[in-house]
ROROSE-921436 format. One line per 10 residues: number of its first residue (from 1); their letters; for each residue x, y, z of N, C-alpha, C. Coordinates in steps of 0.05 Angstrom, whole numbers, plus 5000, padded with zeros to 4 digits. Each point is the difference from the previous one (the first is absolute). Layout:
NUM> A> X Y Z X Y Z X Y Z | ...
This chain:
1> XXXXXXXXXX> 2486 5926 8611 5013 4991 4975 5018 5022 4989 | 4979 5023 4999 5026 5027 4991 5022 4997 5008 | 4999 5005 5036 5040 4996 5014 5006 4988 4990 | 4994 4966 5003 5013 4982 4993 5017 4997 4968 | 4982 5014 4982 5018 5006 4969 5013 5025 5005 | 4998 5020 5011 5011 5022 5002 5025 4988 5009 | 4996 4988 5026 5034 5001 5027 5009 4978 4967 | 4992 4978 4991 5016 4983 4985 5020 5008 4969 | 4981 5020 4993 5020 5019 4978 5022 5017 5016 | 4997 5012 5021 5016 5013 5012 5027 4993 5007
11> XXXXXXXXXX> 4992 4966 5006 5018 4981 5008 5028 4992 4991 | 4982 5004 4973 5009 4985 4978 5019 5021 4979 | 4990 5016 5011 5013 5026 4983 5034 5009 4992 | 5007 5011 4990 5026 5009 5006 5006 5030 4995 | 4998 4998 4972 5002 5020 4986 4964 5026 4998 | 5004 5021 5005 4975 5019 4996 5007 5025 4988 | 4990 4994 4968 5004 5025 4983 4978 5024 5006 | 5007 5029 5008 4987 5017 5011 4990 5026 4979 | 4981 4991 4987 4995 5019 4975 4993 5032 5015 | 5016 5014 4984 4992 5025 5022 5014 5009 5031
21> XXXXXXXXXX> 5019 4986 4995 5023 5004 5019 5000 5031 5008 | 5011 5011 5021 5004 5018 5005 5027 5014 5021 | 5017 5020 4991 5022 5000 5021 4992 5013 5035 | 4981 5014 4995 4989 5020 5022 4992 4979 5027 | 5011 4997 5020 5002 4991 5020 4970 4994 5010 | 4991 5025 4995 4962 5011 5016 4987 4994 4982 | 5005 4980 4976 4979 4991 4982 4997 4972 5004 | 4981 4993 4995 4992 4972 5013 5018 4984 4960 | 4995 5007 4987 5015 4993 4985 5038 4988 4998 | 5008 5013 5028 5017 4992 5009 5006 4993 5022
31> XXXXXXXXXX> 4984 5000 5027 4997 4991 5019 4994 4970 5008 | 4977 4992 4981 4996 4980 4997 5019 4974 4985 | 5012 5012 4971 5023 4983 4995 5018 4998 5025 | 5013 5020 5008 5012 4992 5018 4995 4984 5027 | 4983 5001 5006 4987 4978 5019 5004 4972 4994 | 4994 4998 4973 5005 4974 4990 5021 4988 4997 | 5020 5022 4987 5024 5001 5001 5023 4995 5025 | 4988 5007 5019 5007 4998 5032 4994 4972 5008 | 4979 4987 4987 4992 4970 5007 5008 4981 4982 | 5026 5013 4979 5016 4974 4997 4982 5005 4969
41> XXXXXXXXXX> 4991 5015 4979 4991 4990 4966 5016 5019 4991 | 5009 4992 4980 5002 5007 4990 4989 5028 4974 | 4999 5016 5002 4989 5023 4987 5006 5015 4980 | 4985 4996 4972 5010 5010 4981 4977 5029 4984 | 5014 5016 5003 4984 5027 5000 5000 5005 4968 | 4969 5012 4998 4993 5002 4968 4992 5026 4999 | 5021 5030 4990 4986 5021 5000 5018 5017 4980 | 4987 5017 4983 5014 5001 4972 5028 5028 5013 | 4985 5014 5014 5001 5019 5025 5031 5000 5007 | 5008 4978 5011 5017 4994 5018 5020 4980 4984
51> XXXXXXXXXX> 4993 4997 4968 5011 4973 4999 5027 5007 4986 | 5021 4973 5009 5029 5004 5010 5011 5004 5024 | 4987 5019 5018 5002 4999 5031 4999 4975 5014 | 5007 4999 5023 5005 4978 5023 4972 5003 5018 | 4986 4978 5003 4981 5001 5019 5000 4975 5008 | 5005 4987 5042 4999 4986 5000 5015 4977 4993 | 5023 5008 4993 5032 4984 4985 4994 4993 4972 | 4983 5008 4989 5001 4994 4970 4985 5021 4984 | 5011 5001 4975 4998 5028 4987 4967 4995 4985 | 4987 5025 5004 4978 5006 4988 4997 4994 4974
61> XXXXXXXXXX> 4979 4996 4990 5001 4991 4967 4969 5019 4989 | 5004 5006 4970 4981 5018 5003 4973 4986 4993 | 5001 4981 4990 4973 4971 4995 5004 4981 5000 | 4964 4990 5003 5009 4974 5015 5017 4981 4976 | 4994 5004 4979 5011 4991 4969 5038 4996 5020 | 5007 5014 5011 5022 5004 5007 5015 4977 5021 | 4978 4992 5013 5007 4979 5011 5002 4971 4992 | 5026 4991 5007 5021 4977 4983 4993 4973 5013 | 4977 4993 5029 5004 4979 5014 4967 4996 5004 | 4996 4982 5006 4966 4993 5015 4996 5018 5026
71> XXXXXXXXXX> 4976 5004 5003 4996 5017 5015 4977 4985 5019 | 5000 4989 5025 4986 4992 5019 4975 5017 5012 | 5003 5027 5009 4976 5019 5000 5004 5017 4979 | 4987 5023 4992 4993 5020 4985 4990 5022 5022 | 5010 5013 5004 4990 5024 5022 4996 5028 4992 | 4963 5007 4993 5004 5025 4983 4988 5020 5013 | 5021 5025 4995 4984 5023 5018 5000 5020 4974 | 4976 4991 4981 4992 5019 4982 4971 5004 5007 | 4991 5022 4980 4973 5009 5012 4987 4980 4974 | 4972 4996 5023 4980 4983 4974 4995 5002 4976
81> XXXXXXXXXX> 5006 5032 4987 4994 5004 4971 5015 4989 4989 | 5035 5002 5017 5020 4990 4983 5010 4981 4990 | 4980 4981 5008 5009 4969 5007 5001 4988 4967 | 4979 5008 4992 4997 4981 4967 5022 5014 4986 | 5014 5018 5004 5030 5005 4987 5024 4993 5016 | 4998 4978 5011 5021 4979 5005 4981 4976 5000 | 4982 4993 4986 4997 4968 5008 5012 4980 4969 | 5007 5016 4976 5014 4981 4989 5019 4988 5012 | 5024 5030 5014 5021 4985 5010 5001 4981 5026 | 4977 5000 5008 4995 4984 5026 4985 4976 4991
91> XXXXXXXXXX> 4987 4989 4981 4993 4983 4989 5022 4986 4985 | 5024 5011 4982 5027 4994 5000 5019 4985 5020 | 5001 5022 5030 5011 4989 5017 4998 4974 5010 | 4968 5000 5004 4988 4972 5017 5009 5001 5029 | 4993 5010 5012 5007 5007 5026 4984 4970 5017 | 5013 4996 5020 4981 4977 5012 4982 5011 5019 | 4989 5030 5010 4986 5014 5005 5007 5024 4990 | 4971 5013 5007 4999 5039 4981 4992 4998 5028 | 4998 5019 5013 4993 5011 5028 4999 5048 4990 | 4975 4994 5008 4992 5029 5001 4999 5009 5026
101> XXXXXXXXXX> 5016 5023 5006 5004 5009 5019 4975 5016 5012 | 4985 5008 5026 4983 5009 5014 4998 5033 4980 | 4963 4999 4991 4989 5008 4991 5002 5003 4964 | 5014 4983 4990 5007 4987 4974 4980 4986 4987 | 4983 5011 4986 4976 4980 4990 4995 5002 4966 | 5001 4983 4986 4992 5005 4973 4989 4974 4989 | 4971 5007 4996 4984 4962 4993 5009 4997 4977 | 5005 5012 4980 5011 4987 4978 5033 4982 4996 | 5004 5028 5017 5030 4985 4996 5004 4978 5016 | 4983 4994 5026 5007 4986 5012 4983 4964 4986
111> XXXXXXXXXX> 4984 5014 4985 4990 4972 4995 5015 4990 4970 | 5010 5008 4990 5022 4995 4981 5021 4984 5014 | 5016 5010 5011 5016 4987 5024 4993 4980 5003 | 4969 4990 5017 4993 4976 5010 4993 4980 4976 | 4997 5014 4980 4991 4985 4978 5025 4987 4982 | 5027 5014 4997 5016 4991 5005 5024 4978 5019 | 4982 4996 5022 5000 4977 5018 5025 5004 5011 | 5005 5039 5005 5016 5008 5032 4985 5009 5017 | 5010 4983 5023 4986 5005 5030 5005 5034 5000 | 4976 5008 5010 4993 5032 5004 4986 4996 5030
121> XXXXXXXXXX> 5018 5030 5021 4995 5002 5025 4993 5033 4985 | 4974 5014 5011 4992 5021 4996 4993 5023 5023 | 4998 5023 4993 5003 5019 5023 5010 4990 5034 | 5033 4988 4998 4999 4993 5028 5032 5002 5002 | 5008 5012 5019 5033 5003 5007 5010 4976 5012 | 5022 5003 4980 5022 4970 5004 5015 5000 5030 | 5006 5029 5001 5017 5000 5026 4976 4996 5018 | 4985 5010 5006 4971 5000 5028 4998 4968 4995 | 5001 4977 4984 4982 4987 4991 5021 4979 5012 | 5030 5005 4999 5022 4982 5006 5005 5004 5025
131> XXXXXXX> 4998 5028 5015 5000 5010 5027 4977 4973 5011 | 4979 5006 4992 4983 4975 5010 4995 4976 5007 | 5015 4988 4973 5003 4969 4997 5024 4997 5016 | 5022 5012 4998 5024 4991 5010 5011 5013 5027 | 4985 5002 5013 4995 5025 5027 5027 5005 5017 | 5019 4973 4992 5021 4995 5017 5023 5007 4979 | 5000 5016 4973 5027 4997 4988 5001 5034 4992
């Protein structure tokens, strides 16, 4: 059942806002957008860091408050403490998934989220996870 909702959001997807974006090639923070990026989504990078810069053909923004369109995934590479200081703006967004990137865990925040009734994927990488389902793309 998991694949089966997992491959079907993926499917369906277009757009994946990447909280925690990063420019550094050797950070999975950017490795992984780009992977995705390479398979055709769109990618919109959320990092206060970088924001104004180009990542991925579209310019960084420094919150998610900042983003002007719906957002299909939510892709966060923040650390667990940090999570409940973005979940207003991510409860705002409405993302049609939050996806926590491999070793990302926070029970509160994450059960807020679900209680808010967005699909939440937890400690598990989007790129490993799409490498899998989609073995051929």
């Amino acid at each position: 059942m998991m694949d089966t909702w997992l491959k079907a959001h993926l499917e369906k997807a277009r757009t994946i806002a990447v909280l925690g974006a990063h420019k550094d090639p050797n950070r999975p923070a950017h490795y992984v957008p780009r992977y995705l990026f390479e398979r055709g989504y769109r990618i919109l990078s959320v990092n206060p860091r970088f924001a104004g810069e180009e990542l991925f053909g579209e310019r960084v923004v420094g919150s998610l408050l900042d983003l002007q369109e719906p957002v299909d995934i939510l892709d966060v590479f923040r650390p667990g403490e940090a999570l409940m200081t973005h979940l207003k703006e991510i409860l705002a967004l409405r993302p049609g998934l939050v996806w926590l990137q491999s070793g990302i865990r926070n029970p509160a925040f994450e059960e807020r989220v679900r209680e808010a009734g967005i699909p939440l994927v937890v400690d598990r990488c989007l790129m490993v996870e799409h490498r899998r389902l989609f073995p051929a793309s």
